[in-house]
C-alpha positions in Angstrom: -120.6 100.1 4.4 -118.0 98.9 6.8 -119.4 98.0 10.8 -118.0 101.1 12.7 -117.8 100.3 16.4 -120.3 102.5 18.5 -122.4 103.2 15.9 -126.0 102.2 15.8 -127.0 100.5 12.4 -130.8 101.7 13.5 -130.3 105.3 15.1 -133.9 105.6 15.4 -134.6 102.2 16.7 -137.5 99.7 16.6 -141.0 102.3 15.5 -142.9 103.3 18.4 -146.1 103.0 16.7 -148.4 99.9 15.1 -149.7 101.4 12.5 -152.7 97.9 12.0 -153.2 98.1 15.0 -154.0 101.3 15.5 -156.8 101.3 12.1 -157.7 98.6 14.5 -158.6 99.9 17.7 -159.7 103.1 15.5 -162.1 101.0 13.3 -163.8 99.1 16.7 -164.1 102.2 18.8 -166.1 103.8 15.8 -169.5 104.2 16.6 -171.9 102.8 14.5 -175.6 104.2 15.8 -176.1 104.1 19.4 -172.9 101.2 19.5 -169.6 100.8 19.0 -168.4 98.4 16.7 -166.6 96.9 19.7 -169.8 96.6 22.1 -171.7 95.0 18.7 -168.8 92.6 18.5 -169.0 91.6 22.5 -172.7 91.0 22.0 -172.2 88.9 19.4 -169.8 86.5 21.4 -172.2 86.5 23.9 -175.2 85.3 21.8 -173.1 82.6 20.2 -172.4 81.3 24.3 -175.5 81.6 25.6 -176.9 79.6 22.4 -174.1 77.1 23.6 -171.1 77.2 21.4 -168.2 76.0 23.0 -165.6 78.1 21.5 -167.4 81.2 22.1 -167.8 80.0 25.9 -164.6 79.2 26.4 -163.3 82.5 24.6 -165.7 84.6 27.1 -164.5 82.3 30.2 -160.9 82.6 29.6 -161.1 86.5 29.0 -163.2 86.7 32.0 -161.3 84.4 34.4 -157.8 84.2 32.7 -156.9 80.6 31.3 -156.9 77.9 33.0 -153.1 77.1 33.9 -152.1 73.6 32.2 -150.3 70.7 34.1 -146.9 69.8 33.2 -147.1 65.8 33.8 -145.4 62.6 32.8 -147.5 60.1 31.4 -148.1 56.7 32.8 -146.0 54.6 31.2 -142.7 57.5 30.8 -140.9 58.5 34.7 -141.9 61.4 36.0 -140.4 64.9 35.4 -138.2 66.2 37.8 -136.4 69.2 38.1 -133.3 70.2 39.1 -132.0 73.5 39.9 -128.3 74.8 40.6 -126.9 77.8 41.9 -123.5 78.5 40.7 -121.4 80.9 42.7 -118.6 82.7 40.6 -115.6 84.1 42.0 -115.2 87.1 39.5 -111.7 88.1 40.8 -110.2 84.7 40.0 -111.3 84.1 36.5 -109.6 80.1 36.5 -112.2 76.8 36.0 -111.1 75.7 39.3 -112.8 78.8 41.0 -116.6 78.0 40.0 -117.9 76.0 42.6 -121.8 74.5 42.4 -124.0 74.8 45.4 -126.0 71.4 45.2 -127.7 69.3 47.9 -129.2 66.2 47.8 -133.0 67.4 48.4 -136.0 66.6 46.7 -138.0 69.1 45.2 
């Protein structure tokens, strides 16, 4: 089948729906006795923390707290990093090289 401009290749596009997912969520919600299979699960993470398992503590903390953001550094013996951003300014109505011109100063950041 040839490409046909305009044409979708996927009319109906990417499924809306996650079908794993969804057994999932339906399987944890369940209730099983007076508890959902999701509150047994939460009690069990908890029990494995308070009995001090690191994995389990960290696993509460960063659901709790959000994780803990993680420096971007240059070692000791490697320069640091830098950055360096530029703003290019297009003229769109002259479409020549000679038109782009960078914005740049000579600041640290």
């Amino acid at each position: 089948m040839a490409f046909e401009p305009g044409v979708s290749g996927n009319p109906g596009g990417k499924p809306k729906t996650k079908v794993f997912r969804d057994a999932l969520n339906l399987a944890i919600n369940r209730a099983d006795g007076d508890k959902t299979k999701l509150a047994r699960i939460a009690e069990a993470l908890v029990d494995k923390a308070a009995d001090g398992d690191v994995p389990a503590i960290r696993e509460i903390a960063d659901r709790l707290d959000g994780k803990a953001t993680q420096p971007i550094a240059g070692d000791d013996e490697a320069a640091p990093i830098r950055q360096r951003i530029e703003r290019v300014i297009i003229d769109t109505a002259d479409r020549d090289a000679a038109s782009i011109q960078a914005a740049s100063s000579t600041e640290e950041v």
